[in-house]
Backbone as a chain_set.jsonl record, in Angstrom:
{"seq": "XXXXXXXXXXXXXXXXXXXXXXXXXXXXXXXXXXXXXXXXXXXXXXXXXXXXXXXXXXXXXXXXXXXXXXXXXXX", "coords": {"N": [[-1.671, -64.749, 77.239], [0.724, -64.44, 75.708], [1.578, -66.517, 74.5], [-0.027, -67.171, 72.097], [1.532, -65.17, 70.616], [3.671, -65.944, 68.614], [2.156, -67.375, 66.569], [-0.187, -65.479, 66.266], [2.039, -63.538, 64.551], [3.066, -65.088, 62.447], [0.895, -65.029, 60.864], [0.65, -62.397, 59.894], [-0.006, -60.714, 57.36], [1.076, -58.696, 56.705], [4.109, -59.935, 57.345], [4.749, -61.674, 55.368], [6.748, -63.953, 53.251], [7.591, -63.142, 49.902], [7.139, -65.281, 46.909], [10.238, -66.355, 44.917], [11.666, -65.133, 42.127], [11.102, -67.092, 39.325], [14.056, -68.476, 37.981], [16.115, -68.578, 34.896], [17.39, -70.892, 33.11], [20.503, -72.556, 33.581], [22.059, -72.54, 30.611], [24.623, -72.997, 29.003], [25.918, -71.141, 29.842], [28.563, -68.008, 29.319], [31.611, -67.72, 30.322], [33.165, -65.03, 31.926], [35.233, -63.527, 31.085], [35.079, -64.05, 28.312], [33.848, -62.166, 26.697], [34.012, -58.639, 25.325], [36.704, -56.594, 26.742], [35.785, -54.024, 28.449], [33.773, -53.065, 26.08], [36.21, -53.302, 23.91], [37.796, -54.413, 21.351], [40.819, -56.97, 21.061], [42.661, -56.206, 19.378], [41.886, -53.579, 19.455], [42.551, -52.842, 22.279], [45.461, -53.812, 22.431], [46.332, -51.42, 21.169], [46.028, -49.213, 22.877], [47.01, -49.94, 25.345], [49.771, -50.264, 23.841], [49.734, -47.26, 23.961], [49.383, -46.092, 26.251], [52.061, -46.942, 27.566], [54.04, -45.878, 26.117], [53.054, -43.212, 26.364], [53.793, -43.23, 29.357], [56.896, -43.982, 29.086], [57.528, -41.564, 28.28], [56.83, -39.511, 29.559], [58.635, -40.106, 31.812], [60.942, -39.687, 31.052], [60.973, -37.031, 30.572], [60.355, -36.232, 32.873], [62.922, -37.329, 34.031], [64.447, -35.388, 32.927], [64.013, -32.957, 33.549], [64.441, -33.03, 36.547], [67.355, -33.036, 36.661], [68.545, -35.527, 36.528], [69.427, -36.85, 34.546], [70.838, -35.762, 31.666], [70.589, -34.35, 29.041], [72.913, -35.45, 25.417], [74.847, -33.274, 24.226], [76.896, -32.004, 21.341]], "CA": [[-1.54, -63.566, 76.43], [1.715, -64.621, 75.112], [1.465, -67.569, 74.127], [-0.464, -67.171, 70.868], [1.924, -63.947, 69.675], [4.136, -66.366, 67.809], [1.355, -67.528, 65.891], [-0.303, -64.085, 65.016], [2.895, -62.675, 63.643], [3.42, -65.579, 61.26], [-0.107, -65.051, 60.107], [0.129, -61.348, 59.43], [0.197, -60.069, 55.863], [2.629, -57.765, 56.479], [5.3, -60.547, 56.909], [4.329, -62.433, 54.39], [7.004, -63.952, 51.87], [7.0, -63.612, 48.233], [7.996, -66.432, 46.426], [11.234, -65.753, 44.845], [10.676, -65.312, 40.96], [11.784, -68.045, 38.983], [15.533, -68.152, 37.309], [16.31, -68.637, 33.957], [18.651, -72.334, 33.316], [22.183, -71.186, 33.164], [21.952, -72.947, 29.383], [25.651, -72.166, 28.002], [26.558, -69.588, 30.362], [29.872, -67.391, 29.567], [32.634, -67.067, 30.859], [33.965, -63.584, 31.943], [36.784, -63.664, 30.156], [35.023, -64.262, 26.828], [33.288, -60.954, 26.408], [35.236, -58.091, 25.573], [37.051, -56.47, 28.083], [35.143, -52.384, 28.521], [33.651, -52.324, 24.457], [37.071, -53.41, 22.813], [38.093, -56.106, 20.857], [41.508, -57.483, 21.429], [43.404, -55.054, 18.864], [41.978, -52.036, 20.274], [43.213, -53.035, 23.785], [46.575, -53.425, 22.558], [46.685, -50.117, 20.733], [45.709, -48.777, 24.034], [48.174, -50.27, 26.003], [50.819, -49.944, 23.914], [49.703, -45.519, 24.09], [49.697, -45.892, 27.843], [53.852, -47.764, 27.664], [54.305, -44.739, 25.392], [53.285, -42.3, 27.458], [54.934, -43.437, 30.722], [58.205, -43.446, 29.13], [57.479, -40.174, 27.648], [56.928, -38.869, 30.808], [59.42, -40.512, 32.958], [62.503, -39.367, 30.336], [60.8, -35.531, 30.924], [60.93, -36.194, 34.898], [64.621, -37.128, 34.326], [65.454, -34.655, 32.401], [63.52, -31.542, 34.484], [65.117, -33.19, 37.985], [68.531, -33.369, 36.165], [69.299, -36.873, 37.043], [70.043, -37.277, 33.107], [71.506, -34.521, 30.972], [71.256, -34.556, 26.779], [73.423, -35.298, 24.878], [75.329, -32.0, 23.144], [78.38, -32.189, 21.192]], "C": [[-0.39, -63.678, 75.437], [2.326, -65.592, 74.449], [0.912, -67.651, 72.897], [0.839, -65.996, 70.117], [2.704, -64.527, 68.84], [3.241, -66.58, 66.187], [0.44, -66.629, 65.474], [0.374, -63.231, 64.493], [3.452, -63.43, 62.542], [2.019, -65.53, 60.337], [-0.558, -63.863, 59.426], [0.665, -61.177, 58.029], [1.523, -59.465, 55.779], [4.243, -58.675, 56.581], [5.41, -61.558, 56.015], [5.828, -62.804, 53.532], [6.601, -64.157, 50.609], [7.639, -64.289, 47.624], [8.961, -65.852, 45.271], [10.938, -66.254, 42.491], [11.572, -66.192, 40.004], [12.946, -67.701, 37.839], [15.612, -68.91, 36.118], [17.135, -69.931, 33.924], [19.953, -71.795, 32.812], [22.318, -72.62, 31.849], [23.603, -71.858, 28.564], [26.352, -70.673, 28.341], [28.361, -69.554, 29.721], [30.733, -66.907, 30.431], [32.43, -65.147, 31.357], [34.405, -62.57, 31.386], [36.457, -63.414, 28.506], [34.4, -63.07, 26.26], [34.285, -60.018, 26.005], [35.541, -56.815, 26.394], [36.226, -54.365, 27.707], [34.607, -51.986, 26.596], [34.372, -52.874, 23.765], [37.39, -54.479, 22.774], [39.703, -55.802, 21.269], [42.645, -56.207, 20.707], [43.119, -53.434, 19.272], [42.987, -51.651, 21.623], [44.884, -52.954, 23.458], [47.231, -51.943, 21.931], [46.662, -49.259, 21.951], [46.912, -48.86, 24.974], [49.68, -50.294, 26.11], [51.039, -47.775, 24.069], [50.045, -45.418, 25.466], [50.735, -46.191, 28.124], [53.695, -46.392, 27.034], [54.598, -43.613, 25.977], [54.238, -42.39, 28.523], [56.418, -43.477, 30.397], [58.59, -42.312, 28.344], [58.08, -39.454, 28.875], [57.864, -39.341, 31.982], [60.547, -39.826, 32.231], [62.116, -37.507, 30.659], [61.274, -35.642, 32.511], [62.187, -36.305, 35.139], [65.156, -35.896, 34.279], [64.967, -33.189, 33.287], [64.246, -31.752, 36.084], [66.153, -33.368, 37.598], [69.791, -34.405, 36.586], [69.9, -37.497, 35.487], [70.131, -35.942, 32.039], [71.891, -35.022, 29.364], [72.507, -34.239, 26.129], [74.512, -34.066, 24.173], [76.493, -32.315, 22.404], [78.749, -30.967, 20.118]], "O": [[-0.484, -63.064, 74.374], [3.43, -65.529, 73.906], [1.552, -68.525, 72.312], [0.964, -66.14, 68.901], [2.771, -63.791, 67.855], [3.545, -66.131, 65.082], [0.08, -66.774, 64.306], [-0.126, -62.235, 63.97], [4.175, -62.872, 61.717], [2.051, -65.959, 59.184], [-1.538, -63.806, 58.683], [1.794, -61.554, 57.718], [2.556, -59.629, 55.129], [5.283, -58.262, 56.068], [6.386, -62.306, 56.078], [6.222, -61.764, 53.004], [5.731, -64.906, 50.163], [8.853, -64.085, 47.633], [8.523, -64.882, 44.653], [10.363, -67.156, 41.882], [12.777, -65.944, 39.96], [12.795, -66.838, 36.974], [15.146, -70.044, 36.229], [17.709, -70.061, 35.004], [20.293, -70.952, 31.982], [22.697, -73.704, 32.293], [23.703, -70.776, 27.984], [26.897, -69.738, 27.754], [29.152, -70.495, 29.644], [30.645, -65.904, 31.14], [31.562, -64.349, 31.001], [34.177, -61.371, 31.224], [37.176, -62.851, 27.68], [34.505, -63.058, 25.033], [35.45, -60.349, 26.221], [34.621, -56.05, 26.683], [36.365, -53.775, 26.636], [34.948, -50.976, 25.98], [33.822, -53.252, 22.73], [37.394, -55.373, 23.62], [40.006, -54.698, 21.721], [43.308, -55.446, 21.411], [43.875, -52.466, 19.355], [43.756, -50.727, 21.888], [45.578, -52.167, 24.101], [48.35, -51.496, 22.182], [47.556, -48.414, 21.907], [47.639, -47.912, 25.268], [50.489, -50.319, 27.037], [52.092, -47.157, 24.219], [50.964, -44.684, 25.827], [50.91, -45.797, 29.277], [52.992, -45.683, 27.755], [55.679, -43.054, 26.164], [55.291, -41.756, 28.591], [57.212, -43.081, 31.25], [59.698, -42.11, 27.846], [59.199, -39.014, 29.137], [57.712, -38.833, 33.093], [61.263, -39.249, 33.049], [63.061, -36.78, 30.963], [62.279, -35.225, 33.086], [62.754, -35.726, 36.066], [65.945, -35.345, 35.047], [65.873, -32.414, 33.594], [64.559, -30.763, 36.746], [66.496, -34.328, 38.287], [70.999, -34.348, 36.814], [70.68, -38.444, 35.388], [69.118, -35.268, 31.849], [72.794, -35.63, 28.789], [73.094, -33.159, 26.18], [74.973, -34.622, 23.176], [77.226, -33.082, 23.028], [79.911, -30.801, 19.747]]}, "num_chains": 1, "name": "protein.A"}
C-alpha cells in the first residue's frame, strides 16, 4: 500500500514544477553606485545636504540658546 505513494505524488499535477522562465544575459550590467542616488544628480544632492548642515546648526544654536547654555551677545 505504501510502497507505490512515493511514486504517485511525484506524478501528480498538482506538484508539478514549472520551469523557471528564462533570464536575460547580465550584458553590461550597472553598478549601484552609477545611477543616481533617489532622482538627483550629483548637484542637487549637495544642495540638499548642504540645507540639511544648515538646518542642524540652525537648530542646535536655538536649543542653546532656549536651554541657556549660551547667552547673546549684548553690549
Amino acid at each position: 500500500m505504501l510502497d507505490n505513494l512515493r511514486d504517485s505524488a511525484s506524478q501528480s499535477p498538482l506538484f508539478q514544477e514549472e520551469p523557471a522562465p528564462p533570464q536575460p544575459p547580465e550584458q553590461g550590467r550597472k553598478r549601484p553606485s552609477d545611477g543616481p542616488f533617489l532622482g538627483l544628480t550629483p548637484a542637487q544632492r549637495f544642495v540638499v545636504a548642504l540645507m540639511i548642515f544648515m538646518m542642524v546648526c540652525v537648530l542646535g544654536t536655538v536649543l542653546l540658546l532656549v536651554t541657556q547654555k549660551i547667552a547673546p551677545a549684548i553690549f
